[in-house]
C-alpha positions as CSV (number, residue, x, y, z in Angstrom):
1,X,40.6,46.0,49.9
2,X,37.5,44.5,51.9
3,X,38.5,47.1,54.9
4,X,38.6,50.1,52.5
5,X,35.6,49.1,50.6
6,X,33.6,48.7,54.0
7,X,34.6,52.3,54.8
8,X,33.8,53.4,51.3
9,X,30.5,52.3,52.1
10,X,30.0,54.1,55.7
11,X,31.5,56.8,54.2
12,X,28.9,57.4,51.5
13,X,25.9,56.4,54.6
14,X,27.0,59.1,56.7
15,X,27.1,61.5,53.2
16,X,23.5,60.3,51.9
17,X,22.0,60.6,55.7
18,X,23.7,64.0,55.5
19,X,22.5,64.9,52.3
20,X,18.8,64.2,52.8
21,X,19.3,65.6,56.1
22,X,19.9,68.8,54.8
23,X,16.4,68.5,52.0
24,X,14.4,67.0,54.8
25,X,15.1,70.5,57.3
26,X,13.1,72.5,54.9
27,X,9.1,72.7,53.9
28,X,7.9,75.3,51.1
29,X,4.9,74.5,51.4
30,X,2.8,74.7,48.4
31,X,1.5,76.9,46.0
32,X,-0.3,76.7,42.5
33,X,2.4,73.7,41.1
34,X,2.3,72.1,44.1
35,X,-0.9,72.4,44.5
36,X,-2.3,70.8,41.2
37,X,0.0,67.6,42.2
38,X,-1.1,66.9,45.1
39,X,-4.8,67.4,44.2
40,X,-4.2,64.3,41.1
41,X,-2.2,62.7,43.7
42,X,-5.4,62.8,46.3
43,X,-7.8,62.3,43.4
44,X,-5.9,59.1,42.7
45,X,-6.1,57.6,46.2
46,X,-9.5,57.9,46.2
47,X,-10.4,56.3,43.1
48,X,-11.4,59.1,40.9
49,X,-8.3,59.1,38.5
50,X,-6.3,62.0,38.1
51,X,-9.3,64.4,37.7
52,X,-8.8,67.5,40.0
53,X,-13.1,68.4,39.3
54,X,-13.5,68.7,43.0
55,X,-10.4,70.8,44.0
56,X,-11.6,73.3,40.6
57,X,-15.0,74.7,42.3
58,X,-15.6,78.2,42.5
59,X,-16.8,79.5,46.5
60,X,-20.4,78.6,45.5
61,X,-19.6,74.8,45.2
62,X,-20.1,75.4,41.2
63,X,-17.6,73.6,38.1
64,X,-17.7,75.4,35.1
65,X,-16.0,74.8,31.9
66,X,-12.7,76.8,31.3
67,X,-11.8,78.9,32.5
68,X,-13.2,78.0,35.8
69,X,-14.8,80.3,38.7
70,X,-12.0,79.1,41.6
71,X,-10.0,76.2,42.6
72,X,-6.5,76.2,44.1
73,X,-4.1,76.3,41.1
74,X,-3.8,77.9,37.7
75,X,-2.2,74.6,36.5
76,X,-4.4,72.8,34.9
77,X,-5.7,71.1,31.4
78,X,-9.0,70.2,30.5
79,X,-9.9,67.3,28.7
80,X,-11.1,67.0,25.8
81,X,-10.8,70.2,25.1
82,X,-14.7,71.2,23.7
83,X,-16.1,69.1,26.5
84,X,-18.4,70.0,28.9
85,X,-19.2,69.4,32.8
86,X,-22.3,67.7,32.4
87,X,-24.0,67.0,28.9
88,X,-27.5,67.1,28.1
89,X,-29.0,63.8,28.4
90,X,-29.0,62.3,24.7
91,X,-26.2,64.7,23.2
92,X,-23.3,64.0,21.6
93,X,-21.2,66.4,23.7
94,X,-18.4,64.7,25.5
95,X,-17.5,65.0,29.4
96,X,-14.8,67.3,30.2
97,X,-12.4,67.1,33.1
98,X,-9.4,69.0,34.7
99,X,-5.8,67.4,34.9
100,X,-2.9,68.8,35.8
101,X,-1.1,70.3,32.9
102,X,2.3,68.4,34.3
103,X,4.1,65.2,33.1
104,X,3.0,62.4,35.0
105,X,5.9,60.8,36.7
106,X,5.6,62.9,40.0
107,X,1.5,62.6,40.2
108,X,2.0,58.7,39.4
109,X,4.4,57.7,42.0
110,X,3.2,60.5,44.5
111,X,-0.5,58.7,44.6
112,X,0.9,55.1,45.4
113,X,3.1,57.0,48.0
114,X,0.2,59.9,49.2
115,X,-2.5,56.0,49.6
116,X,0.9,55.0,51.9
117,X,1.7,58.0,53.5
118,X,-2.6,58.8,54.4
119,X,-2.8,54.8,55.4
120,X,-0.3,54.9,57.8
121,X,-1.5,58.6,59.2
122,X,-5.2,57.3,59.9
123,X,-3.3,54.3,62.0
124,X,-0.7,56.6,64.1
125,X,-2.0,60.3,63.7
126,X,-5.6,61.3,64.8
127,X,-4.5,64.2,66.7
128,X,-3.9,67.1,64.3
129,X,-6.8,69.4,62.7
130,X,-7.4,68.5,59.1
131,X,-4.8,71.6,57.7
132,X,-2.0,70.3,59.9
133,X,-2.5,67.0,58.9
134,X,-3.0,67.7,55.0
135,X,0.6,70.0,55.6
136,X,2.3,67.0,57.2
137,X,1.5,64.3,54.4
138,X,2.2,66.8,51.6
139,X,5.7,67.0,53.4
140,X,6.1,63.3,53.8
141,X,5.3,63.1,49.8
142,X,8.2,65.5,48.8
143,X,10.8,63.4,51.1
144,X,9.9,60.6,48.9
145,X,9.8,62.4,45.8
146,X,11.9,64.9,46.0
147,X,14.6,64.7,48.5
148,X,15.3,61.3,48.8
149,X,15.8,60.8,45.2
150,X,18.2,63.9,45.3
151,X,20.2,62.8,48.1
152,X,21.2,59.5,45.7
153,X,21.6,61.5,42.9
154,X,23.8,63.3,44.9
155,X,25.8,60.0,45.3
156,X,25.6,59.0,41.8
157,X,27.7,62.6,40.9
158,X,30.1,61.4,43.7
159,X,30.5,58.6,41.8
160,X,30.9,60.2,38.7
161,X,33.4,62.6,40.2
162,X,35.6,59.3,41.0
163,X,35.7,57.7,37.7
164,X,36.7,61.3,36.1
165,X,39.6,61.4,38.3
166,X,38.6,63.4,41.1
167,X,40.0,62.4,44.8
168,X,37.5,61.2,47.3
169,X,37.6,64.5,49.1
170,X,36.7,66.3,46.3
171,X,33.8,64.2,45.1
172,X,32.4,64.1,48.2
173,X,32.9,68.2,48.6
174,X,31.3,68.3,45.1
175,X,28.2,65.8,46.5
176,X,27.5,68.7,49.3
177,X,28.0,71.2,47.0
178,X,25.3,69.6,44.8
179,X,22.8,70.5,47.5
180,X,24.2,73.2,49.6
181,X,25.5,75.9,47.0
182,X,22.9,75.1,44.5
183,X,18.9,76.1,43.5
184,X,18.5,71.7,44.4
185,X,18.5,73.4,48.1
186,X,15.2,75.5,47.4
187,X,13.9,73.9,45.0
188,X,13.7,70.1,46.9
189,X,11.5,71.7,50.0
190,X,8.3,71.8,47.1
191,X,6.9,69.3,45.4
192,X,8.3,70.2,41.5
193,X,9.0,67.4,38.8
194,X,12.4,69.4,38.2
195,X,14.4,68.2,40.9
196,X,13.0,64.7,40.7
197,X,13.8,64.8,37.0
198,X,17.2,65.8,37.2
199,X,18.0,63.2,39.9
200,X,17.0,60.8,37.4
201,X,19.2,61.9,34.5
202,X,22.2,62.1,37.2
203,X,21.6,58.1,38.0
204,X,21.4,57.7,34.3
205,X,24.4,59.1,33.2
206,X,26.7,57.4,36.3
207,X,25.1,54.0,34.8
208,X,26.0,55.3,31.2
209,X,29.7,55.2,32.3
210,X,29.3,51.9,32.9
211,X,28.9,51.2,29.3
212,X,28.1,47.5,29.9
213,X,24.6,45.6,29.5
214,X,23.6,46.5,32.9
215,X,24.7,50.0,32.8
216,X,22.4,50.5,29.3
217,X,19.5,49.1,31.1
218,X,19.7,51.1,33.9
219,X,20.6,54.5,32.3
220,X,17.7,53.6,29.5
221,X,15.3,53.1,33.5
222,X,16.9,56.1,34.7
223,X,16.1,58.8,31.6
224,X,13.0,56.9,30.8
225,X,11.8,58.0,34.5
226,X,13.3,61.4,34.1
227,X,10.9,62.5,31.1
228,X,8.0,61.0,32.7
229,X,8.8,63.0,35.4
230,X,9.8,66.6,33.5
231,X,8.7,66.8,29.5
232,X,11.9,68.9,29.2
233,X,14.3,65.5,30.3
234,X,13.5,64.4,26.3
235,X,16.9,66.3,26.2
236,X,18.6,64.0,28.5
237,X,17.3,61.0,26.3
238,X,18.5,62.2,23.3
239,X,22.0,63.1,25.0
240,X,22.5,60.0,26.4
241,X,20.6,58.1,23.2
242,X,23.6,59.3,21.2
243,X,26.1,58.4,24.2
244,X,25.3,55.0,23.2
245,X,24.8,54.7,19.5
246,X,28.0,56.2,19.5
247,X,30.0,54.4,22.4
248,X,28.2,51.0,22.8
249,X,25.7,50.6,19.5
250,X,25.5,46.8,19.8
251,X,23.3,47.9,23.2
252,X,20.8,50.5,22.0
253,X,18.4,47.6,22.0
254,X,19.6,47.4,25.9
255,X,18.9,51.0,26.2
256,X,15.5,50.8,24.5
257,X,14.7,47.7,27.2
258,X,15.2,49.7,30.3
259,X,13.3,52.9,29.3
260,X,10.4,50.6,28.4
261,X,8.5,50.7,31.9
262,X,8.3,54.5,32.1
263,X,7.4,54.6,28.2
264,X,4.4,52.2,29.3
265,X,3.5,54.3,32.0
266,X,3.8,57.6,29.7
267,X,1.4,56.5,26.9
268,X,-0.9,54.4,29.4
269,X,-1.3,58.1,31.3
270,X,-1.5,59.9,28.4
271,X,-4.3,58.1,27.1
272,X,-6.5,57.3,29.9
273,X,-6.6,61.5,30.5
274,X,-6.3,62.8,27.2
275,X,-7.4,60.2,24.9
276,X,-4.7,60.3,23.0
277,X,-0.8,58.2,24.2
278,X,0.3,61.1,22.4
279,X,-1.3,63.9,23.7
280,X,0.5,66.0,26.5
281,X,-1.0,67.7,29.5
282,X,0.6,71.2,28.1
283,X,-1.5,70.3,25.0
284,X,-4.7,71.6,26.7
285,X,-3.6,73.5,29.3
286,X,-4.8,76.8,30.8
287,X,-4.8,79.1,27.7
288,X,-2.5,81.7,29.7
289,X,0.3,80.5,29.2
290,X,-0.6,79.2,25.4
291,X,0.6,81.6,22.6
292,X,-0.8,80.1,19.1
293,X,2.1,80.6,17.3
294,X,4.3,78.9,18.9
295,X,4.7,75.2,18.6
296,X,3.0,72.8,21.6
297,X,1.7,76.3,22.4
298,X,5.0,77.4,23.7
299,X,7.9,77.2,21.8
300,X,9.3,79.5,19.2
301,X,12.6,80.4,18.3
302,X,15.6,80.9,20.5
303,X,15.9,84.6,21.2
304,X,19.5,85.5,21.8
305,X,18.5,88.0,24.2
306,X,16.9,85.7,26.7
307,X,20.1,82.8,26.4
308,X,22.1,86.4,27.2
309,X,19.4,86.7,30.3
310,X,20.0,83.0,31.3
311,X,23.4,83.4,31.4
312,X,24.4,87.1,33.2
313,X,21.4,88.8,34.2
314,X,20.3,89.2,37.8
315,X,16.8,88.5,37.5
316,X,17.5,85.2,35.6
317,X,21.1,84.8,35.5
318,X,22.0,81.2,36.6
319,X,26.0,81.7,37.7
320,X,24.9,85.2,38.7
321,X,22.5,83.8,41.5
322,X,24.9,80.8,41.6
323,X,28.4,82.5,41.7
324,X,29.6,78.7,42.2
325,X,28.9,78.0,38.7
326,X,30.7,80.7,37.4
327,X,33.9,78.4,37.7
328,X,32.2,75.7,35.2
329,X,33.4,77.3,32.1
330,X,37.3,77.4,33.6
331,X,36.4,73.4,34.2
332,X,35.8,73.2,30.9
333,X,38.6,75.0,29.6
334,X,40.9,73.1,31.9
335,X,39.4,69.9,30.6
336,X,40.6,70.4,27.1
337,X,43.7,72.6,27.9
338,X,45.4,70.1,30.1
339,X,43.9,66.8,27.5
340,X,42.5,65.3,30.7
341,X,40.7,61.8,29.8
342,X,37.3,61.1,29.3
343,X,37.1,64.4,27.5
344,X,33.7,62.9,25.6
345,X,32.0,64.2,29.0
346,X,33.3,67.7,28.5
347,X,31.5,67.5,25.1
348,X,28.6,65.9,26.6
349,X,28.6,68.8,29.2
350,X,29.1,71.2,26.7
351,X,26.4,70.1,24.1
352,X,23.7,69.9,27.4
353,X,24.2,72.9,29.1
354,X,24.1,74.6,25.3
355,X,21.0,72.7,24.6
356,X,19.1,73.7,27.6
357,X,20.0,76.8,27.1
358,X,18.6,77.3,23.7
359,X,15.4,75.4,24.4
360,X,14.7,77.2,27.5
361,X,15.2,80.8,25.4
362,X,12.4,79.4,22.9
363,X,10.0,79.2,26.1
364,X,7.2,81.4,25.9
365,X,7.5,81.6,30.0
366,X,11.5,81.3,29.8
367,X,11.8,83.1,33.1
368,X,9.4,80.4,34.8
369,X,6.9,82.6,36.2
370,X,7.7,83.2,40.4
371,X,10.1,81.7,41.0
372,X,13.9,82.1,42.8
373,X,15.7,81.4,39.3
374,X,15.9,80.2,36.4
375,X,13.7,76.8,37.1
376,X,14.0,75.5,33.8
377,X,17.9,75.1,33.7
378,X,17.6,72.6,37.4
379,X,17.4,69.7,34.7
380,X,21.1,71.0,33.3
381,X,22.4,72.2,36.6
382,X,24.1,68.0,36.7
383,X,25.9,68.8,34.0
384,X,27.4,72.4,35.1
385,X,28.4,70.7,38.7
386,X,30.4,67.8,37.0
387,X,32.0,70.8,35.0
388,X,33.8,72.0,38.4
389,X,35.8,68.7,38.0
390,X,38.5,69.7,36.5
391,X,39.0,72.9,38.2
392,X,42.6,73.4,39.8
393,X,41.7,71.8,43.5
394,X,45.0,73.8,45.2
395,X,46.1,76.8,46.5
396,X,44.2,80.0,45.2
397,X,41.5,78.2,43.0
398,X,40.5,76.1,46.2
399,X,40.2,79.2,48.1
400,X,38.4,80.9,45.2
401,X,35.7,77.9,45.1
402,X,35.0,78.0,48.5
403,X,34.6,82.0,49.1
404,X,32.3,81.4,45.6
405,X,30.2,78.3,46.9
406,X,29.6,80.3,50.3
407,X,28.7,83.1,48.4
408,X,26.0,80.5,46.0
């Protein structure tokens, strides 16, 4: 048993080197999203907060009030909202700033790391020109943030795979296929919150499974650090809120314990830029991508056309750019045709991916601007993966998942 642990172990080494490997090969560089990130996250090294003023002039070296005459991103939020740059002496007119107009979980843990990452480069690295250099730490920042904590997610769904029955083979093919065969691939190389996010809610629900003391604190860690790091992860809080109250209700308070740390962090962010724990970035955000009527600024009602686009179109389609996926449904199927156990994660699977899927189709920006695909459904993507668990591994259907997953 000690021999085939040990291997167990070296097995799932080689996989997570592998894994991160295969993140870690690929820069995107940055554009507007990555760009307002990385400005907080500089900001916050050097003491200034998580303003972004000085990365928000216009060519003349000018700030403005919104909307403003330059800067590198569209991204941001300006706090408080009727502020101003620099009151009259004696008025009663408040300061304004830019923020980001993204949850803080990636700008948070991407400073501490950026202070690391720039520390360590003024020790070793003198040679490169400022761009270079500036390129290289923002690619150092998004191995922390991004890959790495994909790569054990990517573990944690191997583990997952296990305890729902799967052979090791086929956890471990489902673990590359995690990142090979899905939008994790692209998406990883930039510095999002969605990847990070999702990684998180994976690690939370393999602890959920647990459904012991430890288990609850950790998945209560794990979804707590999800919605700091994506707004849109308050889905995977409530999904896995109601796992326990309805599996485990004598360790809610368990629950509660572990997601207290990121709830901290939330409100304490939330109130030192915004003045209010309750206030969101999105709250004041560029007014572009505002509509009044809609709640937040953004949400309205689900139109059935757009969960129609999510689901076959080309342009947004999500098992249409990701043929692999389109074998999640037959999982599911399979799941409650053959009464395989733990059928609670079929419904679990079922009520996310539906979820998501409604919420993102009440988005104002629903087709998440330029991007590859449909960005806003990388926080469900888990969920549709563990679905290919109960899909015939034999004859044609392995066959069938392999031409598809090349194909994704």
């Amino acid at each position: 048993m000690q021999v085939e642990t040990r291997d167990v172990r070296r097995h799932e080494v080689a996989l997570l080197v592998l894994l991160v490997a295969a993140g870690a090969y690929f820069h995107g560089g940055g554009a507007s999203n990555q760009n307002v990130r990385f400005d907080a996250m500089v900001s916050a090294a050097d003491g200034e907060g998580f303003r972004i003023d000085r990365f928000m002039r216009g060519p003349d070296g000018f700030l403005s009030e919104p909307p403003p005459t330059g800067g590198n991103t569209v991204d941001w939020s300006f706090s408080p909202p009727d502020g101003v740059i620099q009151p009259p002496p004696g008025s009663d007119l408040e300061e304004g700033h830019y923020y980001a107009n993204k949850a803080p979980g990636t700008l948070l843990v991407g400073s501490v790391v950026f202070a690391v990452v720039r520390g360590g480069w003024g020790v070793f690295g003198t040679v490169a020109p400022d761009p270079a250099a500036i390129e290289i730490q923002l690619y150092l920042v998004n191995l922390f943030l991004s890959v790495v904590p994909v790569a054990l997610a990517g573990l944690a769904l191997r583990r997952i795979a296990l305890i729902l029955g799967a052979s090791q083979l086929r956890a471990t093919t489902l673990s590359l296929l995690w990142v090979l065969a899905t939008p994790f691939l692209q998406y990883q190389t930039q510095l999002w919150g969605h990847p990070t996010a999702a990684a998180f809610a994976t690690l939370g629900l393999a602890a959920a499974l647990g459904l012991d003391r430890r288990g609850a604190f950790l998945c209560g860690f794990s979804v707590g650090m999800a919605f700091l790091c994506d707004y849109l992860a308050v889905l995977w809080v409530l999904l896995l809120g109601i796992w326990w109250a309805w599996k485990r209700p004598r360790l809610l308070a368990v629950w509660f314990l572990g997601g207290a740390l990121p709830a901290l962090a939330f409100f304490a962010y939330h109130q030192a830029c915004f003045d209010s724990p309750l206030t969101l970035a999105t709250d004041t955000m560029n007014v572009v991508f505002i509509d009044d009527d809609h709640a937040l600024g953004v949400l309205g009602a689900p139109q059935p056309e757009r969960v129609v686009a999510l689901l076959l179109s080309r342009y947004r389609g999500l098992p249409v750019q990701v043929p692999l996926l389109l074998l999640s449904p037959v999982g599911l199927g399979m799941w409650w045709w053959k009464r395989r156990p733990h059928r609670e994660i079929a419904w679990l699977i079922l009520g996310g991916v539906g979820i998501y899927l409604l919420v993102n189709a009440s988005f104002n920006g629903w087709h998440a601007g330029s991007s590859a695909v449909a960005r806003y459904q990388i926080l469900a993507l888990p969920l549709w993966v563990l679905a290919l668990v109960a899909v015939p591994w034999r004859g044609a259907w392995r066959w069938l998942t392999a031409m598809l997953a090349f194909l994704s």
